[in-house]
VOLUM-100479 format. One record per residue (C-alpha): z, y, x; residue number from 1; residue in three letters. Coordinates in pm, whole numbers, plus 50000, padded with zeros to 5 digits. Last residue first. Example, Ala and Ser with C-alpha at 12.3 -4.5 7.8 and 13.67 -1.06 7.14 Angstrom:
zz:yy:xx:num:residu
50714:49894:51367:2:ser
50780:49550:51230:1:ala
This chain:
zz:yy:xx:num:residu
38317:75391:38699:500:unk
38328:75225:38366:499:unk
38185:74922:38214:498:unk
38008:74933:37863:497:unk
38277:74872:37615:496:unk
38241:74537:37298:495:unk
38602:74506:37392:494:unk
38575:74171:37563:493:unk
38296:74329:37789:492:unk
38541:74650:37861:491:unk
38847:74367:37966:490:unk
38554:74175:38193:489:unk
38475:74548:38353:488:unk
38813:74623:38382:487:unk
38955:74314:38562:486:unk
38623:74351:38822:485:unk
38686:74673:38928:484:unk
39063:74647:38978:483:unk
38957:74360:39195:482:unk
38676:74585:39382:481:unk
38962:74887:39399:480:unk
39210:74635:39548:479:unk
38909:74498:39789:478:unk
38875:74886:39879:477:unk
39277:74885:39980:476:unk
39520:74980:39711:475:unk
39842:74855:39934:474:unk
40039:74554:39782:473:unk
40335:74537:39516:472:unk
40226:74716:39250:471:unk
40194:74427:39024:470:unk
39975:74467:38702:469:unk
40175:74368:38383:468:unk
39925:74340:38086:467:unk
39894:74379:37703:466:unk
39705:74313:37405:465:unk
39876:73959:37353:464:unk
40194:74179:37329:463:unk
40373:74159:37000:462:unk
40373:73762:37025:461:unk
40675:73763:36935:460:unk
40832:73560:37187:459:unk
40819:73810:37457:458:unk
40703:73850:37807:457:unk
40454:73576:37893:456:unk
40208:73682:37578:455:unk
40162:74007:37777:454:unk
39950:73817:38029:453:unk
40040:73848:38388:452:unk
39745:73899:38628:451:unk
39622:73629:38941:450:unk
39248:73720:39046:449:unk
39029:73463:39238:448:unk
38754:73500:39015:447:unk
38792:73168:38734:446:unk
39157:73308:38740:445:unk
39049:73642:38623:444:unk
38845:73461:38318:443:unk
39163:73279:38229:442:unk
39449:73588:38228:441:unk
39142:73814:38062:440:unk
39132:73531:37777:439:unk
39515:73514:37757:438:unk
39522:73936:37791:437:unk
39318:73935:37459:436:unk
39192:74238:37345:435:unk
39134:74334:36960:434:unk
39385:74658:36933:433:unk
39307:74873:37255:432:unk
39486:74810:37587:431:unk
39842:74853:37659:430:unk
39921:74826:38060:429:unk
40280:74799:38206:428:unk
40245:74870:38551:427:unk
40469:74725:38858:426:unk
40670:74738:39132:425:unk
40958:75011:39047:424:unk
41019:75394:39104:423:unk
40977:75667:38821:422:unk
40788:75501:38596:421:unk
40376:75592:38514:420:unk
40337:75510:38140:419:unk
40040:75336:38027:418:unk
39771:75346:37794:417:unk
39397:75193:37800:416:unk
39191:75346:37465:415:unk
38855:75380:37690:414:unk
38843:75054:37898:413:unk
38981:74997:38292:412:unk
38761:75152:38569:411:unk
38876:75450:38601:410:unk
39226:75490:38477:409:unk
39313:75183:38622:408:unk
39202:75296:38951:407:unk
39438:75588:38913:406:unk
39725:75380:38813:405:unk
39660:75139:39103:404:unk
39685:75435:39339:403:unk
39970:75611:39148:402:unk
40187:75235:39172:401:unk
40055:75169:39507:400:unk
40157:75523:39676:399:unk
40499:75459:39510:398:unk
40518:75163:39609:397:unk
40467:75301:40006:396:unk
40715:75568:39934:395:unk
41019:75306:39787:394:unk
40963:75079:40106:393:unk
40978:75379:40320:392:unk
41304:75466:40174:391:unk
41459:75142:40174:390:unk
41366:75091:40539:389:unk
41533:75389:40626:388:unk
41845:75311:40458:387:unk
41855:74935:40574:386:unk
41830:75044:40924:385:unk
42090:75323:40869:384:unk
42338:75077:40678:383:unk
42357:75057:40330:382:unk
42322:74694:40279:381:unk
42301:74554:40640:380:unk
42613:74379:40735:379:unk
42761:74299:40414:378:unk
42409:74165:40284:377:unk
42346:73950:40647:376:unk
42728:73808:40559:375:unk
42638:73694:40224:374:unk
42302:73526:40311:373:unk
42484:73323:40613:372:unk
42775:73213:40388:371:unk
42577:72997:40110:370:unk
42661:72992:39817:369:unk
42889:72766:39709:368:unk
42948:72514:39457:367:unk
42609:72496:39202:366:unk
42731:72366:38851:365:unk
43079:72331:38869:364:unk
43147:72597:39091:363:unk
42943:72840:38921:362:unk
43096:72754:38566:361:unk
43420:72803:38626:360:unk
43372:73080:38818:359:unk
43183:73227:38515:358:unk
43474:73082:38298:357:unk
43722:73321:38513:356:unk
43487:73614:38521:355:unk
43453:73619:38106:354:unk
43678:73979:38049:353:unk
43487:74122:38344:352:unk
43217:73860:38474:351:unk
43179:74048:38798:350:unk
42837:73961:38960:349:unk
42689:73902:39344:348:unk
42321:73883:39480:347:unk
42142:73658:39766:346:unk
41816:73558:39737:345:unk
41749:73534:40127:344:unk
41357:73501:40122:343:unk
41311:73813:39956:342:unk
41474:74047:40195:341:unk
41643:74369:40104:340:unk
41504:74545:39825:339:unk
41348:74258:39608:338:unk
41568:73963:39701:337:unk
41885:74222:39653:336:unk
42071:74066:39321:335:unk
42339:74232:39102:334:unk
42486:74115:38811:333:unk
42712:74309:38566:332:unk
42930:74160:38293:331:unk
42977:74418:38024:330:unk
43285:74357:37777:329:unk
43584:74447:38061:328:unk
43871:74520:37820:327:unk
43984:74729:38109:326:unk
43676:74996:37984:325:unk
43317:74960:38076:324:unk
43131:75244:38165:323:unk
43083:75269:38463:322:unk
42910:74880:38402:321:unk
42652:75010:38244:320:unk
42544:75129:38611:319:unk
42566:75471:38703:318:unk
42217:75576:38945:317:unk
42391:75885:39170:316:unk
42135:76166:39181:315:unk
41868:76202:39445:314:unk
41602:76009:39261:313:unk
41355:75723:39269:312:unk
41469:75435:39111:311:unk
41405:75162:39358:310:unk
41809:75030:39406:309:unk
41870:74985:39068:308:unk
41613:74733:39039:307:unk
41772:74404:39019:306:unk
42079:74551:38808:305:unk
42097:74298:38511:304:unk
42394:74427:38297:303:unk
42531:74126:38054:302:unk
42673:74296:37727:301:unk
42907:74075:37635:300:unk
42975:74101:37210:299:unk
43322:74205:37074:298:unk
43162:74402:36784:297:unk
43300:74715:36900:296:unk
43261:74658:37270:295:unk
42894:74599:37246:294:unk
42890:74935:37068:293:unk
43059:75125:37352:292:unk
42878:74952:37591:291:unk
42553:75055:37449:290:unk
42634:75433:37373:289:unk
42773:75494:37715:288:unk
42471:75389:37858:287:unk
42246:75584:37570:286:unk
42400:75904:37714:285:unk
42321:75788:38077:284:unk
41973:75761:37955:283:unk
41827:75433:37965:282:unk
41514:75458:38249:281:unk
41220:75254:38130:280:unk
40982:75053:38431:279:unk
40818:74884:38153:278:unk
40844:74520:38268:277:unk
41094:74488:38367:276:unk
41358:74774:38280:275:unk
41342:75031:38582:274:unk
41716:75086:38542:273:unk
41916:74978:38219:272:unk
41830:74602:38257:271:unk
41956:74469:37949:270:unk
42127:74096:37813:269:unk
42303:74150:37484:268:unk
42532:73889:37398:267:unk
42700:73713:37095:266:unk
42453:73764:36826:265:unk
42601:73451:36592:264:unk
42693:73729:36294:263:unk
42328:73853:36244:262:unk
42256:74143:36029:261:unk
42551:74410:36107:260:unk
42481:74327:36467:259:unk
42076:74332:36431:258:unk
42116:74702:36281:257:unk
42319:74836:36566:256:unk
42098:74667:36836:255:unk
41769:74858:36649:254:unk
41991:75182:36660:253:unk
42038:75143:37048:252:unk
41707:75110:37115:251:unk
41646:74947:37421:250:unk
41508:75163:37698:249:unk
41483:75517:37679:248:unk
41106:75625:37832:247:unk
40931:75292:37782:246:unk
41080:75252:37454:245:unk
41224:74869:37387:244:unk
41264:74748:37092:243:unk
41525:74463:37025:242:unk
41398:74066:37071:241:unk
41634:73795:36896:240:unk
41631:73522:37151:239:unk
41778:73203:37044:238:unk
42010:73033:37249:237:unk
41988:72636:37355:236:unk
42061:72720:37744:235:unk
41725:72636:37843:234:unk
41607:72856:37598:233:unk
41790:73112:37686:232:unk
41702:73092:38091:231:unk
41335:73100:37999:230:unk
41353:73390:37790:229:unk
41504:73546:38092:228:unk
41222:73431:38363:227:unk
40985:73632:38093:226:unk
41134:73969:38224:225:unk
41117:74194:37879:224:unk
40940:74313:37614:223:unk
41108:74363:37371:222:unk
41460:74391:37536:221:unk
41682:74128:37432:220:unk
41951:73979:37230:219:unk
42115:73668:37264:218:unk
42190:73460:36952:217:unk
42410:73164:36971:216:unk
42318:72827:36821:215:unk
42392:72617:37167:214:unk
42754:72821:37295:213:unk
42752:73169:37415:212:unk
43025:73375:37685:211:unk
43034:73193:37949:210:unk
42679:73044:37957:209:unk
42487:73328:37908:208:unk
42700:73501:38224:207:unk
42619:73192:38482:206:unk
42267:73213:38360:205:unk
42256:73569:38449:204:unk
42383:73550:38747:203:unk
42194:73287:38832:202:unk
41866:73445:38800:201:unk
41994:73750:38939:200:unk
42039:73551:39344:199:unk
42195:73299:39426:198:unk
42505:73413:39386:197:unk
42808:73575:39540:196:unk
43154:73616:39273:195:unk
43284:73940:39311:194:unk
43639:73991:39171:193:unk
43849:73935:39516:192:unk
43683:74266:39601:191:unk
43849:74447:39304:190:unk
43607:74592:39089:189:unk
43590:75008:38997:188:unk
43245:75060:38922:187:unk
43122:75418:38946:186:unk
42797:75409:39138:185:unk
42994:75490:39478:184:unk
43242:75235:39373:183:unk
42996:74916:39371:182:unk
42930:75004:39743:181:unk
43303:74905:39780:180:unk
43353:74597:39586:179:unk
42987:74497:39721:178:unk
43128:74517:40102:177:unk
43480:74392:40018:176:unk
43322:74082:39825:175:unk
43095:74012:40133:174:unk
43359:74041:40369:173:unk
43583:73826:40257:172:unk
43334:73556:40196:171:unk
43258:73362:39839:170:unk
43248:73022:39811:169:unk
43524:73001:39610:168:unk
43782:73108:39806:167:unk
43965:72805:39890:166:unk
43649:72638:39942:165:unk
43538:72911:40199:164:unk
43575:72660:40532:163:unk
43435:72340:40269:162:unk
43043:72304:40425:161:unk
43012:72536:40783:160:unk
42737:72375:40997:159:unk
42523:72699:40924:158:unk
42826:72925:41059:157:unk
42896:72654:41379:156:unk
42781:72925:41638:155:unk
42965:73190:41506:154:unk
42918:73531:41714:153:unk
42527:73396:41825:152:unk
42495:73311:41493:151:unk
42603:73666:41353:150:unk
42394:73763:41596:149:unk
42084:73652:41522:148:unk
42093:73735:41219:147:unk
42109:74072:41252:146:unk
41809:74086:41531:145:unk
41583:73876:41249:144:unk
41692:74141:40998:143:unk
41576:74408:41263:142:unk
41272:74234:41339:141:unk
41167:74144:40938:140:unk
41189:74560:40880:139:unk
41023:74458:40526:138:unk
40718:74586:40343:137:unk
40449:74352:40582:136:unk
40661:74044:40406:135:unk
40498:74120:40094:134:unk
40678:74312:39732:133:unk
40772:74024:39476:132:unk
40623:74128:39183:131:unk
40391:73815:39066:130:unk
40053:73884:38898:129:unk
39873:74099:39116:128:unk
39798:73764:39304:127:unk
39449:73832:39455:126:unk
39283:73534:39698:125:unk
39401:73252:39399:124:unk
39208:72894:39416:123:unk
39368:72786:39061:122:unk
39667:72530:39104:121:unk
39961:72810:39117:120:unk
39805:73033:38857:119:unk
39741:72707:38617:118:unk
40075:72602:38660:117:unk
40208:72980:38590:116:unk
40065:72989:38264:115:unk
40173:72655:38177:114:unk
40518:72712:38278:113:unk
40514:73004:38059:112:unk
40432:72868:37727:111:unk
40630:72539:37825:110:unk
40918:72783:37820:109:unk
40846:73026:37519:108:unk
40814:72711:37306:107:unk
41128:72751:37119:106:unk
41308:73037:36954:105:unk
41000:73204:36790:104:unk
40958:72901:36549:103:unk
41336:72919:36421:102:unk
41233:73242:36224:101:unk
41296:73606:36314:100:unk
40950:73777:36187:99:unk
41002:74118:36258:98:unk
41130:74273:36632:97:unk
41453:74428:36592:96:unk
41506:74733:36326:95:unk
41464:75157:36414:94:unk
41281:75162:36723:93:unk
40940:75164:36591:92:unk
40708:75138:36922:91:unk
40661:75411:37132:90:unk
40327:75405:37277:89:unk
40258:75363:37665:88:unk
40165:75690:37822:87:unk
39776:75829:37746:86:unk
39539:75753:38039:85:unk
39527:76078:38257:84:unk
39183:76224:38252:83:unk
38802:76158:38339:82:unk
38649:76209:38020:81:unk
38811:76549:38033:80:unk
38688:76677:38362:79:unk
38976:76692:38651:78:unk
39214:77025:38722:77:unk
39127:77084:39076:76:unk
39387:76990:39393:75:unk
39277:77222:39730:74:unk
39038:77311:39928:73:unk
39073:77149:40262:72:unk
38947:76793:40141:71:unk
38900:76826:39764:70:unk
39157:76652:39546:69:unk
39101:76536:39202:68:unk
39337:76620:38936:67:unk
39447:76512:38558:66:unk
39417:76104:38649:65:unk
39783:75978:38670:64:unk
39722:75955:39037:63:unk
39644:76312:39083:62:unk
39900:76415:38847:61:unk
40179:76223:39056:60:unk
40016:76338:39408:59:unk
40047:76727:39313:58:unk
40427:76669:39168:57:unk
40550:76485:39482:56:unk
40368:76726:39706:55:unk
40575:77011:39542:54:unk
40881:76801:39538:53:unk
40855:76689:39916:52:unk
40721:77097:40004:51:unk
41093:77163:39841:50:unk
41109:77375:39515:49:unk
41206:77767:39414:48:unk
40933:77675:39102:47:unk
40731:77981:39230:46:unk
40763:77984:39586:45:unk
40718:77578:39641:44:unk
40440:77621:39416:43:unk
40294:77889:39600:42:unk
40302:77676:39939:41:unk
40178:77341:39759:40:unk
39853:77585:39656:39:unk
39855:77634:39277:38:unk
39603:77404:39139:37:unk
39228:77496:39101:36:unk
39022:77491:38736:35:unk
38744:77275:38741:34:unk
38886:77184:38358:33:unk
39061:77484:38221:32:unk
39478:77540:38294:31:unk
39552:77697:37926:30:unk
39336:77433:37782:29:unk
39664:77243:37566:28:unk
39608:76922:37706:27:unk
39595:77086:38064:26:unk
39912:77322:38006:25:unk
40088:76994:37871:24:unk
39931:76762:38202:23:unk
40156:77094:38402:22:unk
40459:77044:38227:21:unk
40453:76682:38267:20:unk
40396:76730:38658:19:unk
40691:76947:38629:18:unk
40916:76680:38489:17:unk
40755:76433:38732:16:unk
40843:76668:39022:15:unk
41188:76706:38937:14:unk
41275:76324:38867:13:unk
41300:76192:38513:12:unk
41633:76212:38348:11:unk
41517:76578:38138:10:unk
41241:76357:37961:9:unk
40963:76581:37991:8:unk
40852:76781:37652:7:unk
40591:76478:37437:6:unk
40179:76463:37570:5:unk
39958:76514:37268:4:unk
39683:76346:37316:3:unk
39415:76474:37488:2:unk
39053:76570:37352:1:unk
């Protein structure tokens, strides 16, 4: 028997919202198993759709496990053992994460570099670990032709060490080009108000920096990125970890609670679109929310905006940052290694009320960046090429993301859950109470196969029973024999026979 499956989220795309009507009609037997599908042409006619939505929709259920397709029949409604895996839970968003003590501040850091030592030194032919989309997703010859000639046009560019020192570092046309593609999402910046980086990374160290001192407490989502617990502990911050739901984001009643409760919670660090590593969307009603309360207690709200640029929609994505009033509490970072090119690492931010100390604090700690990355970003970001090779890049994850989520369904044990997002790289898995993603993370290794443990994205340790599986290269039949493997080792752990 399904679980109940909750009305569709009215921010999702069109064809997941009627894919979510459809998996309700399944749940609730009014479309029978064996039953056939509307053909794409009468469900064009009936929902007054495009054949992209209606295809959209049909491909979406067949990934998330409630249809099979038969070669020139049709889509058929799937056998019940065979289903969708139920979406990620929702935890309790009404109080941070439990247990703040001085013992979840520190450790996270040698935690993680051990985890990725041992994935670097083991003898690795599957990384589904890391979520940095391949070369073979990138137009590499019409970068290369770019740079090219911007070399060819200035000769000396890479020779270049002090020509930008009386701006900072940062070039003309690279703050005009963000300034103005900043606009179209809502942000009103003056160009001479982005600050290039190197990449989010920086951006967001930059920001903890300007606005915390050692002692501070920075909250975050739970879970979240585990290169930002990193950072804070670095930086001599304690994390204090807000839920996150994998539908809403960070729960904005959770954040309320922890600023009445803790007076040293000076920033909140979010990523509002495709939150890593969920994939949540925040509502634009929970945007205005955030910065709202931020501003009332006088905290920075630091906007990380690494995937804003995969959501998959035809509406305008607003940033926090739209938001903001003059008093200018969010401080929004913005990095392209992922949807442009990720050897160039190349990204921008506008510290609002804090952007003097940032530029303080970039040019004291890492000068310039670099002019070549800045000008290939102002010449390509939103141009045709870029456009097209955008949208390809966003189909072929999405084929990945319902292809791995299908195989998951499959072959991974009874009592798996996760939540299919609406554009991204990855999966967040939950697996039944008892498993252990360290001992999966270790017995993987010993085969070749690179995951991420939960245990690498919190403090809490809330998430030992968890998983992030990359999206990030095509599901060939040696994806389906890895995917294979992982389950049958996580069904042995679990006491399961193995699937499929």
């Amino acid at each position: 028997m399904l679980n109940a499956i909750p009305p569709p989220d009215k921010t999702l795309p069109l064809y997941q919202r009627m894919a979510a009507d459809y998996a309700q009609a399944m749940a609730m037997g009014t479309l029978r198993i064996g039953e056939r599908m509307p053909s794409v042409r009468e469900l064009m006619r009936r929902h007054g759709v495009s054949l992209s939505t209606a295809l959209q929709m049909l491909r979406h259920l067949e990934a998330a496990g409630h249809l099979e397709a038969r070669q020139r029949v049709g889509y058929f409604v799937r056998s019940a053992e065979d289903r969708a895996l139920a979406p990620n839970s929702e935890p309790d968003l009404s109080q941070p994460v439990e247990g703040i003590d001085q013992a979840h501040f520190i450790g996270i850091n040698a935690h993680i570099s051990l985890l990725l030592e041992q994935g670097r030194q083991a003898h690795v032919h599957t990384d589904i670990g890391g979520c940095t989309p391949p070369p073979g997703l990138f137009d590499h010859q019409s970068l290369n032709r770019v740079v090219t000639r911007l070399l060819r046009e200035d000769p000396t560019l890479l020779v270049q060490g002090r020509s930008l020192l009386a701006n900072q570092g940062n070039h003309p046309h690279f703050q005009q080009a963000m300034a103005r593609r900043a606009l179209a999402g809502g942000i009103r910046v003056a160009p001479t108000d982005v600050l290039a980086t190197t990449g989010n990374s920086e951006a967001v160290s930059l920001a903890l920096a300007a606005v915390c001192a050692p002692g501070d407490m920075v909250a975050v989502e739970s879970p979240t990125y585990y290169g930002l617990l990193q950072v804070v502990e670095s930086l001599q911050l304690k994390t204090l970890e807000i839920p996150c739901s994998p539908r809403t984001g960070m729960s904005i009643e959770a954040l309320e609670l922890a600023f009445q409760t803790q007076p040293r919670l000076k920033a909140v660090v979010v990523v509002p679109e495709l939150q890593m590593p969920l994939g949540a969307r925040m509502p634009d009603a929970h945007k205005a929310r955030l910065v709202a309360l931020c501003a009332a207690h006088g905290a920075a709200l630091i906007e990380d905006d690494s995937y804003g640029l995969f959501v998959e929609t035809d509406e305008v994505v607003r940033p926090l940052k739209a938001w903001d009033s003059t008093a200018g509490h969010v401080i929004y970072c913005q990095a392209f290694n992922k949807s442009l090119a990720p050897g160039l690492r190349q990204g921008w931010m506008n510290g609002g009320r804090w952007h003097g100390r940032v530029q303080m604090l970039k040019f004291a700690q890492s000068r310039n960046t670099q002019t070549l990355g800045q000008l290939i970003v102002a010449e390509v970001l939103g141009s045709p090429m870029h456009q097209r090779s955008l949208v390809q890049l966003k189909q072929q994850l999405r084929r990945q993301r319902e292809g791995m989520a299908a195989l998951v369904a499959r072959y991974f044990p009874l009592g798996t859950r996760l939540s299919l997002p609406a554009g991204g790289l990855c999966l967040w898995l939950e697996l039944p109470a008892g498993f252990s993603s360290a001992a999966l993370f270790n017995a993987a290794l010993a085969q070749g196969i690179r995951i991420a443990p939960g245990s690498m994205f919190s403090n809490s340790g809330r998430y030992e029973h968890c998983l992030r599986l990359a999206c990030t290269h095509p599901v060939t039949p040696a994806m389906e024999e890895v995917c294979r493997t992982l389950g049958a080792m996580a069904c042995a752990q679990l006491g399961q026979g193995a699937r499929g």
